[in-house]
mmCIF file of the N, C-alpha and C atoms, coordinates in Angstrom:
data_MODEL
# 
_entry.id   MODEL 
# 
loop_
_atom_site.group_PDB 
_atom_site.id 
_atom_site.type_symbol 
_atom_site.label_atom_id 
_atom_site.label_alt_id 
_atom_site.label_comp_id 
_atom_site.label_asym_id 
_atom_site.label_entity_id 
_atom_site.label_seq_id 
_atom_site.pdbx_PDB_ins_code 
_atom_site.Cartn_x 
_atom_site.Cartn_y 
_atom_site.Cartn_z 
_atom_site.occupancy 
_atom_site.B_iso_or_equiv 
_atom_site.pdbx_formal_charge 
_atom_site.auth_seq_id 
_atom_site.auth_comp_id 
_atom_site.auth_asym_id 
_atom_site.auth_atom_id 
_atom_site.pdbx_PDB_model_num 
ATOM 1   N N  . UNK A 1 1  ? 114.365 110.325 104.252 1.00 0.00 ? 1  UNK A N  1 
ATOM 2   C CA . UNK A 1 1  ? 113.474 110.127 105.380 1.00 0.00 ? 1  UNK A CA 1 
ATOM 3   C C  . UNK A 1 1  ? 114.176 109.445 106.551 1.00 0.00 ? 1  UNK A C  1 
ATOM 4   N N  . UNK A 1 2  ? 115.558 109.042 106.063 1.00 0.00 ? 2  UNK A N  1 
ATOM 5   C CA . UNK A 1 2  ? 116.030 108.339 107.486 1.00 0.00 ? 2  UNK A CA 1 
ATOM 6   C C  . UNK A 1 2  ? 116.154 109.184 108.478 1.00 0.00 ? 2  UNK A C  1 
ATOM 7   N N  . UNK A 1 3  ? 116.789 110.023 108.453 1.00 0.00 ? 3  UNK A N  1 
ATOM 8   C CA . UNK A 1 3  ? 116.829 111.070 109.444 1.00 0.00 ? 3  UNK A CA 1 
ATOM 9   C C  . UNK A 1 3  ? 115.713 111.496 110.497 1.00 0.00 ? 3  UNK A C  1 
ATOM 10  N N  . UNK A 1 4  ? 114.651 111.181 109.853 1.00 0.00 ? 4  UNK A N  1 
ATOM 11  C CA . UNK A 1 4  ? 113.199 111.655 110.213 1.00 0.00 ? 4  UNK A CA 1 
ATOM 12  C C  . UNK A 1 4  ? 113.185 110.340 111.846 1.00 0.00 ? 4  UNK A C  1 
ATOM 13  N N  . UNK A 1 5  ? 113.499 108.633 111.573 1.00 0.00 ? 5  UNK A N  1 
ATOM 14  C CA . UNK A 1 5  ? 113.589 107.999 112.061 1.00 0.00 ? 5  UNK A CA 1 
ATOM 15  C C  . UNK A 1 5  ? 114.637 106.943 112.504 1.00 0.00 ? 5  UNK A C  1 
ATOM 16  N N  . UNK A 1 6  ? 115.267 107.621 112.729 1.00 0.00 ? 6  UNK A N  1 
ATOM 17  C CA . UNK A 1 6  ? 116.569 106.621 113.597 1.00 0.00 ? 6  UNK A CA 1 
ATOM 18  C C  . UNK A 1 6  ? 116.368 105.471 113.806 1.00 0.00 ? 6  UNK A C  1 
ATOM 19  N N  . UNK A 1 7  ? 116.524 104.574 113.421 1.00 0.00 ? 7  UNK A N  1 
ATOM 20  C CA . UNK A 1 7  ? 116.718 103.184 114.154 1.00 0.00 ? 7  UNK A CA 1 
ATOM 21  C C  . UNK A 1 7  ? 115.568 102.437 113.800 1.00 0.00 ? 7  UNK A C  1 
ATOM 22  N N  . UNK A 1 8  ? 114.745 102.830 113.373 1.00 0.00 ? 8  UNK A N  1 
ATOM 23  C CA . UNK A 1 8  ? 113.118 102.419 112.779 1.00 0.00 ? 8  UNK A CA 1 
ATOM 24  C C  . UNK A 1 8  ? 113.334 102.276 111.408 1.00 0.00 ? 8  UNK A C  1 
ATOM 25  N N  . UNK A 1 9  ? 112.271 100.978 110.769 1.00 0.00 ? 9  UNK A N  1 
ATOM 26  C CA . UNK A 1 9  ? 112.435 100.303 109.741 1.00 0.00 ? 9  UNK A CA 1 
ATOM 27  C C  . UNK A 1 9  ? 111.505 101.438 109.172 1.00 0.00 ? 9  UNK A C  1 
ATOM 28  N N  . UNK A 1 10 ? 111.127 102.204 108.116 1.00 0.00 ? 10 UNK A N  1 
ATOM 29  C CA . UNK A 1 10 ? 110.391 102.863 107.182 1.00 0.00 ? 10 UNK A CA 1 
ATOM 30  C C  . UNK A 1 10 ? 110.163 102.028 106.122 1.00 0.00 ? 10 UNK A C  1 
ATOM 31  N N  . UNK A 1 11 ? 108.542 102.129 105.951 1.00 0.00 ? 11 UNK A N  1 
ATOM 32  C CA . UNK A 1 11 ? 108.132 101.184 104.254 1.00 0.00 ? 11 UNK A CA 1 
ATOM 33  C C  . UNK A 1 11 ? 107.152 102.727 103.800 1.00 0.00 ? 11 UNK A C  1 
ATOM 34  N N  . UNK A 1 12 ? 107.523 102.855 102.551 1.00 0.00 ? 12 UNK A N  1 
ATOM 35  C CA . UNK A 1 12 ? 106.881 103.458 101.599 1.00 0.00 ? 12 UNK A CA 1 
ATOM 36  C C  . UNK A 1 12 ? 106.375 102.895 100.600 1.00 0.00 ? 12 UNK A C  1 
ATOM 37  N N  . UNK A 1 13 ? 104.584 102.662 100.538 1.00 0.00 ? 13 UNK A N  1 
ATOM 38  C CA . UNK A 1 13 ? 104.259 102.232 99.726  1.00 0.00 ? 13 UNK A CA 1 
ATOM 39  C C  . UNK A 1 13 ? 103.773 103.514 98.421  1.00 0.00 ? 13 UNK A C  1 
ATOM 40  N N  . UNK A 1 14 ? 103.734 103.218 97.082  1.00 0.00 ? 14 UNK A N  1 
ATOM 41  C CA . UNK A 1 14 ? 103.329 104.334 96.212  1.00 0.00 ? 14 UNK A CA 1 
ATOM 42  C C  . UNK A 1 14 ? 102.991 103.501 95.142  1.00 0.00 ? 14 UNK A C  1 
ATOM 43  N N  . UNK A 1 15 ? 102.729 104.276 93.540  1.00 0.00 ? 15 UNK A N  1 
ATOM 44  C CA . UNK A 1 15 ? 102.632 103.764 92.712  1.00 0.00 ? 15 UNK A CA 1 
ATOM 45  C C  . UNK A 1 15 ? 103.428 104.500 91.745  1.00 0.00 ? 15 UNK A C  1 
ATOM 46  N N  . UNK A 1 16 ? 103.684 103.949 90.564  1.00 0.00 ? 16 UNK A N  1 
ATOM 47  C CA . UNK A 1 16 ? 104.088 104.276 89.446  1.00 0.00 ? 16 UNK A CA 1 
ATOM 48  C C  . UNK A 1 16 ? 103.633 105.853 88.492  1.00 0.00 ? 16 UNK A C  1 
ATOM 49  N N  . UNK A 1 17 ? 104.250 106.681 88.185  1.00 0.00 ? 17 UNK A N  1 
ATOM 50  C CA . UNK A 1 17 ? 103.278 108.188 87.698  1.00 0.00 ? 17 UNK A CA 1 
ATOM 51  C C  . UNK A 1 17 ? 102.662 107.487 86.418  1.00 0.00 ? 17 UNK A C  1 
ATOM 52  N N  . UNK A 1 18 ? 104.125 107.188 85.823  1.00 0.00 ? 18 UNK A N  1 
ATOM 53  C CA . UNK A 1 18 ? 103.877 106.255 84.561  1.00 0.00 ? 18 UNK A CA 1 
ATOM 54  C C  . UNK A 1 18 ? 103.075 105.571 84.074  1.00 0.00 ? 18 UNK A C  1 
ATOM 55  N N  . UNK A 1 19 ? 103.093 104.009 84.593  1.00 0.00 ? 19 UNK A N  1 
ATOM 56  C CA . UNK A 1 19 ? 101.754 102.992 84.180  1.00 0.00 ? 19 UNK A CA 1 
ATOM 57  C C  . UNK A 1 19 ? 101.056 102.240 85.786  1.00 0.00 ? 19 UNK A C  1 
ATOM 58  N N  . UNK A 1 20 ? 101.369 103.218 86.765  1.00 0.00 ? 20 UNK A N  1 
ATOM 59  C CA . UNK A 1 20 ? 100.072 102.699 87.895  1.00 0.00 ? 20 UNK A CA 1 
ATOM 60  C C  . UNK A 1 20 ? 100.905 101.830 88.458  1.00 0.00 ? 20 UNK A C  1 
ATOM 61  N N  . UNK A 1 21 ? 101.668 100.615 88.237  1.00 0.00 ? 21 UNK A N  1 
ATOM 62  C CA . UNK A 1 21 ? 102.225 99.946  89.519  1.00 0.00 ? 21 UNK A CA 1 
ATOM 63  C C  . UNK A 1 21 ? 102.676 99.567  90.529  1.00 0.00 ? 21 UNK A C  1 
ATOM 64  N N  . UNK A 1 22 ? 102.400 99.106  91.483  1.00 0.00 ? 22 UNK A N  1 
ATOM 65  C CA . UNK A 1 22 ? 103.159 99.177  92.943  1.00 0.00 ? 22 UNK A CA 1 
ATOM 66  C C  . UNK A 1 22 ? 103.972 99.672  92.860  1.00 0.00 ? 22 UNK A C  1 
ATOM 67  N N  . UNK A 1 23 ? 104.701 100.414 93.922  1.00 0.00 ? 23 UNK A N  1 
ATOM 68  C CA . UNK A 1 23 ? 106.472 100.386 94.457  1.00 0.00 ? 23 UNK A CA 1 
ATOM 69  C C  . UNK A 1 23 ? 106.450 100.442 95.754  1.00 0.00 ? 23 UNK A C  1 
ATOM 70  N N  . UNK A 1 24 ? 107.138 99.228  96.604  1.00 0.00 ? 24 UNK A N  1 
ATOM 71  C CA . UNK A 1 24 ? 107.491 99.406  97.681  1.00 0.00 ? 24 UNK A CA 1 
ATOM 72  C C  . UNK A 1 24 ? 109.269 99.642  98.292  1.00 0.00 ? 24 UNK A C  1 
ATOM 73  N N  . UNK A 1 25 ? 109.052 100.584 99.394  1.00 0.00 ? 25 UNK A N  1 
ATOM 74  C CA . UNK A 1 25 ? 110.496 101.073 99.358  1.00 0.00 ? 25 UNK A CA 1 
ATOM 75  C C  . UNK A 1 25 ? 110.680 100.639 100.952 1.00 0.00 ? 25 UNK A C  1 
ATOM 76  N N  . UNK A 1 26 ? 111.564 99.813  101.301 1.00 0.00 ? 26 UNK A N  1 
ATOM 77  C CA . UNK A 1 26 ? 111.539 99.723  102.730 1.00 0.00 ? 26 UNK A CA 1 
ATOM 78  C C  . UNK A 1 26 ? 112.970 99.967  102.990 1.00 0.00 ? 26 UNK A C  1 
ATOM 79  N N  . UNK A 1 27 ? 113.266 100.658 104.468 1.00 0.00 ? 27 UNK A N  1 
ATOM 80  C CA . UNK A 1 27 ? 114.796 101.004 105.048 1.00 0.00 ? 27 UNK A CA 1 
ATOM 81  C C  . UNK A 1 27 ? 114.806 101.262 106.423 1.00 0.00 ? 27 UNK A C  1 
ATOM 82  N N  . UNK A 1 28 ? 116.101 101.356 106.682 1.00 0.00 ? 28 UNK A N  1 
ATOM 83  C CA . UNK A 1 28 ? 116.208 101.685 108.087 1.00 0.00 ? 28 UNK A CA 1 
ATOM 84  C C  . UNK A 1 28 ? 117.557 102.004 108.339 1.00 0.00 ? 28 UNK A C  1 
ATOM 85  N N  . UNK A 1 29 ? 117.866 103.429 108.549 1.00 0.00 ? 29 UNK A N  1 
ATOM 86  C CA . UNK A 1 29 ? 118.536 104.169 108.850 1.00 0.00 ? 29 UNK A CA 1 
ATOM 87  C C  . UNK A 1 29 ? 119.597 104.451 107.372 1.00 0.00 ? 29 UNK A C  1 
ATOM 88  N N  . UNK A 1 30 ? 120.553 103.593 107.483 1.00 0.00 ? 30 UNK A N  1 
ATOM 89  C CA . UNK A 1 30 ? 121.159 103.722 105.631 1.00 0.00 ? 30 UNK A CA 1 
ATOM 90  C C  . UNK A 1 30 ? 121.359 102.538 105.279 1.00 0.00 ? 30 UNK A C  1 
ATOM 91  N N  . UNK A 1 31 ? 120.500 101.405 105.527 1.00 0.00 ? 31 UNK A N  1 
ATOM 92  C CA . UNK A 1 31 ? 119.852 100.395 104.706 1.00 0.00 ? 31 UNK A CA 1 
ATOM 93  C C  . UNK A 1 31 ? 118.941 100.560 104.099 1.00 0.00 ? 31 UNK A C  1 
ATOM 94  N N  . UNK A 1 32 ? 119.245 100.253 103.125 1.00 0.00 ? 32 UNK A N  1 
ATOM 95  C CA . UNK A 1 32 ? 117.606 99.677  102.081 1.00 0.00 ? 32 UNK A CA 1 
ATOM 96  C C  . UNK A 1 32 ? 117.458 98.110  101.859 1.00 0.00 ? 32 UNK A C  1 
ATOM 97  N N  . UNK A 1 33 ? 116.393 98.115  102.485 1.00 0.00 ? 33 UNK A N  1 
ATOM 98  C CA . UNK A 1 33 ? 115.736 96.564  102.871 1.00 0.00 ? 33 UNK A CA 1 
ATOM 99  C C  . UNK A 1 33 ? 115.132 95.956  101.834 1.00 0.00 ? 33 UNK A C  1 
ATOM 100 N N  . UNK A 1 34 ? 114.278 96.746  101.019 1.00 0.00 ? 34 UNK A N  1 
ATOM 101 C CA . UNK A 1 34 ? 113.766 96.081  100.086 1.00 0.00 ? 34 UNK A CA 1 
ATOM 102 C C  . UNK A 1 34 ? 113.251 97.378  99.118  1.00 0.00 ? 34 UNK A C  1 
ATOM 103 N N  . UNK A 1 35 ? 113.347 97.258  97.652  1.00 0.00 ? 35 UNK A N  1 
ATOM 104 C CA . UNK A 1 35 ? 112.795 98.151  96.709  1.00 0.00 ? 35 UNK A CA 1 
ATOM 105 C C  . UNK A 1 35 ? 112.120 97.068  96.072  1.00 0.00 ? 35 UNK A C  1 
ATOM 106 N N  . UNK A 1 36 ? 110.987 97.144  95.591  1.00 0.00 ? 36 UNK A N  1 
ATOM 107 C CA . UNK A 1 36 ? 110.316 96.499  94.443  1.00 0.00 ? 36 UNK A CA 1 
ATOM 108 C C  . UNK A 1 36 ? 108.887 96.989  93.656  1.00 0.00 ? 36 UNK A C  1 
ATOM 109 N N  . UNK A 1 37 ? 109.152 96.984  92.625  1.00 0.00 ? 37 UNK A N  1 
ATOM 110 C CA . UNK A 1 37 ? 110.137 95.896  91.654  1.00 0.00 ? 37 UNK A CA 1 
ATOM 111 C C  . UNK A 1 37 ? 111.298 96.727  91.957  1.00 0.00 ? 37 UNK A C  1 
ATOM 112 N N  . UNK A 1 38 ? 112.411 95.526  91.216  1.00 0.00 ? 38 UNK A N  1 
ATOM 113 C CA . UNK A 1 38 ? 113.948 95.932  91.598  1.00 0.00 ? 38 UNK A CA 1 
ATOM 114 C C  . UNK A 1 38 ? 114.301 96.575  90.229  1.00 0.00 ? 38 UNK A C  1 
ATOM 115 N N  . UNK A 1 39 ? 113.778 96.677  89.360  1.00 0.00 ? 39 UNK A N  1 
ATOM 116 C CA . UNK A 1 39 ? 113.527 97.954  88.880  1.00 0.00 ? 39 UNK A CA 1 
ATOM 117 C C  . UNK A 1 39 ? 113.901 99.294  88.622  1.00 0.00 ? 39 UNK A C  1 
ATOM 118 N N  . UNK A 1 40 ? 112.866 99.671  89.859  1.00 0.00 ? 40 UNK A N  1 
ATOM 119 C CA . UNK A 1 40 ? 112.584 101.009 90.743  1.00 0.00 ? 40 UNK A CA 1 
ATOM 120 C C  . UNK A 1 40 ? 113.628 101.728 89.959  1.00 0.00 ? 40 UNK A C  1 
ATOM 121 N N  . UNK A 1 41 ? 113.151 103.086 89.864  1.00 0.00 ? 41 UNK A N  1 
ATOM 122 C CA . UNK A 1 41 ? 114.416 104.554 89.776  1.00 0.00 ? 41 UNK A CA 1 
ATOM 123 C C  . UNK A 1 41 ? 113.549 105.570 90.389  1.00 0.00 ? 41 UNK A C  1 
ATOM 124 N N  . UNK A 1 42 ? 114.426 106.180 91.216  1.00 0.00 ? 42 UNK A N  1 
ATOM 125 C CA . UNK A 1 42 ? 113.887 107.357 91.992  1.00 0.00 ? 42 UNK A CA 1 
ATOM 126 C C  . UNK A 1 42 ? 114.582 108.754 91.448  1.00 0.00 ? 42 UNK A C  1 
ATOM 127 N N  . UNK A 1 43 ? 113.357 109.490 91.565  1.00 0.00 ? 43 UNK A N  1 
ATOM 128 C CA . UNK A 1 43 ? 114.043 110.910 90.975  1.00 0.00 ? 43 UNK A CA 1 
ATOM 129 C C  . UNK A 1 43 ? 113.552 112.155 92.038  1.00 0.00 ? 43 UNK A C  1 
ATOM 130 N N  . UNK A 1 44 ? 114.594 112.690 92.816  1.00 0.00 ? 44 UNK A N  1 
ATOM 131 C CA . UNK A 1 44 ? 114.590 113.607 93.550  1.00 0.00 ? 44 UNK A CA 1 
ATOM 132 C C  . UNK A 1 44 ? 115.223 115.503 92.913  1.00 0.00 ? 44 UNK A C  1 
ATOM 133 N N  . UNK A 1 45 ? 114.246 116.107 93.309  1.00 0.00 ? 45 UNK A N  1 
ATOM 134 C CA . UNK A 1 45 ? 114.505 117.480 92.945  1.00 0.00 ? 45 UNK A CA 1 
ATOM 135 C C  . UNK A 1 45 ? 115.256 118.226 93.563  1.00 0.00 ? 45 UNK A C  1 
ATOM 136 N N  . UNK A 1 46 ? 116.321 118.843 93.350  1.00 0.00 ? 46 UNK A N  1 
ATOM 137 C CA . UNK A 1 46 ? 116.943 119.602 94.378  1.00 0.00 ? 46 UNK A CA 1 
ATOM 138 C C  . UNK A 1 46 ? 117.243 120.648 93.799  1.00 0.00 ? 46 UNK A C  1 
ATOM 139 N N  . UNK A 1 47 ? 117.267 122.008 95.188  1.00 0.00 ? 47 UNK A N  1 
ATOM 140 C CA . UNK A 1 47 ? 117.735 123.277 94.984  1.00 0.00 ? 47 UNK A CA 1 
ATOM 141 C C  . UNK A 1 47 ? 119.364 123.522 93.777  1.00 0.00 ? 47 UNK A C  1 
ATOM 142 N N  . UNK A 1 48 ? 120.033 122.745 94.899  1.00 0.00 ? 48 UNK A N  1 
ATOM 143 C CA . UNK A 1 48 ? 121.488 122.689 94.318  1.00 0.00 ? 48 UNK A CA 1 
ATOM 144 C C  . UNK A 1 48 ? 122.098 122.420 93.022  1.00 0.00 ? 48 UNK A C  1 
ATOM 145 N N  . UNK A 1 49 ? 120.737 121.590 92.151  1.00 0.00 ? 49 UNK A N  1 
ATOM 146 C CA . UNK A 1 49 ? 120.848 121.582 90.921  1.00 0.00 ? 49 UNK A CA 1 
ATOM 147 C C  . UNK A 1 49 ? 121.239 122.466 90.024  1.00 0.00 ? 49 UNK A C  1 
ATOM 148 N N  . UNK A 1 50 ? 120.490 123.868 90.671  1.00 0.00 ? 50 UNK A N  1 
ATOM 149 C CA . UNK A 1 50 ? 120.302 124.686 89.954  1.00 0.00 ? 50 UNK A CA 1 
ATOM 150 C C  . UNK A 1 50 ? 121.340 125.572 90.001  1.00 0.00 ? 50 UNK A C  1 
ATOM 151 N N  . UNK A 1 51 ? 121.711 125.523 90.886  1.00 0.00 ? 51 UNK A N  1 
ATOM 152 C CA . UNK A 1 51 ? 123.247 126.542 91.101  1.00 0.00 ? 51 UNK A CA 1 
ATOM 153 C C  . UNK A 1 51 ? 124.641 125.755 89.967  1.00 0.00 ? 51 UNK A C  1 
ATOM 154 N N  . UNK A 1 52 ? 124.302 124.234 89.232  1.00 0.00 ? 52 UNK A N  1 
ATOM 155 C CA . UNK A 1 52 ? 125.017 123.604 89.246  1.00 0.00 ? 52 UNK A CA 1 
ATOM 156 C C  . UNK A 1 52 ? 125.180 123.733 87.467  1.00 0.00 ? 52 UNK A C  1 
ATOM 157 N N  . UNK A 1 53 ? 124.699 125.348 86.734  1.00 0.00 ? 53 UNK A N  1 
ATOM 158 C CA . UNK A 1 53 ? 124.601 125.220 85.256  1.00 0.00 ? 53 UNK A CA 1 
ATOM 159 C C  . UNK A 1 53 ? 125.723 125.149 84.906  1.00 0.00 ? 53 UNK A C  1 
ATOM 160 N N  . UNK A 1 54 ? 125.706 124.016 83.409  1.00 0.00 ? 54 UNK A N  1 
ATOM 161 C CA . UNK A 1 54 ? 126.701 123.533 82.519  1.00 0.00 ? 54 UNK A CA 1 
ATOM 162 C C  . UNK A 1 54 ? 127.018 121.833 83.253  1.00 0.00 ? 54 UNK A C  1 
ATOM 163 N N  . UNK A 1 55 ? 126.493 121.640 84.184  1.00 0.00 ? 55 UNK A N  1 
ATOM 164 C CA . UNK A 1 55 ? 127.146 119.999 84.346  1.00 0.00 ? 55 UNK A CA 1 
ATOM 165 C C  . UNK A 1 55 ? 126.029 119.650 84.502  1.00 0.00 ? 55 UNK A C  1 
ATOM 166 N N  . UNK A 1 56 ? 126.371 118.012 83.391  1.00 0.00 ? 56 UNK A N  1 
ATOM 167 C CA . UNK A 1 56 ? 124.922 117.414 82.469  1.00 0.00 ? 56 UNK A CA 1 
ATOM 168 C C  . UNK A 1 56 ? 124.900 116.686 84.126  1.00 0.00 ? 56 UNK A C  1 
ATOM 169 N N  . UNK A 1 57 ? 125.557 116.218 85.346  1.00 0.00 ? 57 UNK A N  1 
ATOM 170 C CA . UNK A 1 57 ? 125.542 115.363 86.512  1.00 0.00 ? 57 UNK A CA 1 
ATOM 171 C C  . UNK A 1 57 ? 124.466 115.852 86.717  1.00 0.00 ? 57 UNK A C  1 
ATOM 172 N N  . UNK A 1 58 ? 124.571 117.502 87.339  1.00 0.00 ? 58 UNK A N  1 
ATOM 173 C CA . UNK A 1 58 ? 123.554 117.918 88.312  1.00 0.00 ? 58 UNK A CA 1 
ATOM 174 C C  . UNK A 1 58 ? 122.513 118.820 87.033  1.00 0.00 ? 58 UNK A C  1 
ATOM 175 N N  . UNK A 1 59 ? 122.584 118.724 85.824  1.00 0.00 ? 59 UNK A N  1 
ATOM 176 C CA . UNK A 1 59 ? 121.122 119.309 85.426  1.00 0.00 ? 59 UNK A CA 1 
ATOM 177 C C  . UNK A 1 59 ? 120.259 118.196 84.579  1.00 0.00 ? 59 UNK A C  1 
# 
């Protein structure tokens, strides 16, 4: 999402899929200001994965 906002602080608030709890994600530009809980693991889906069969990295 940095890209989206240059120079602007971004907070993402959400919850947990798992057991419901907060997560707040705050940044600005390619800082990350604050994750919590510190915790946190983020899991992003990508196309490129898929082009990427046999390596356990990208599947």
């Amino acid at each position: 999402m940095r890209w989206l906002f240059p120079g602007q602080e971004v907070q993402v608030d959400s919850r947990c899929l798992d057991c419901g709890e907060a997560i707040r994600l705050r940044m600005k530009d390619d800082e990350i200001l604050e994750v919590t809980p510190e915790t946190t693991v983020g899991y992003m889906t990508s196309p490129f994965s898929r082009s990427r069969v046999g390596s356990a990295a990208f599947n």
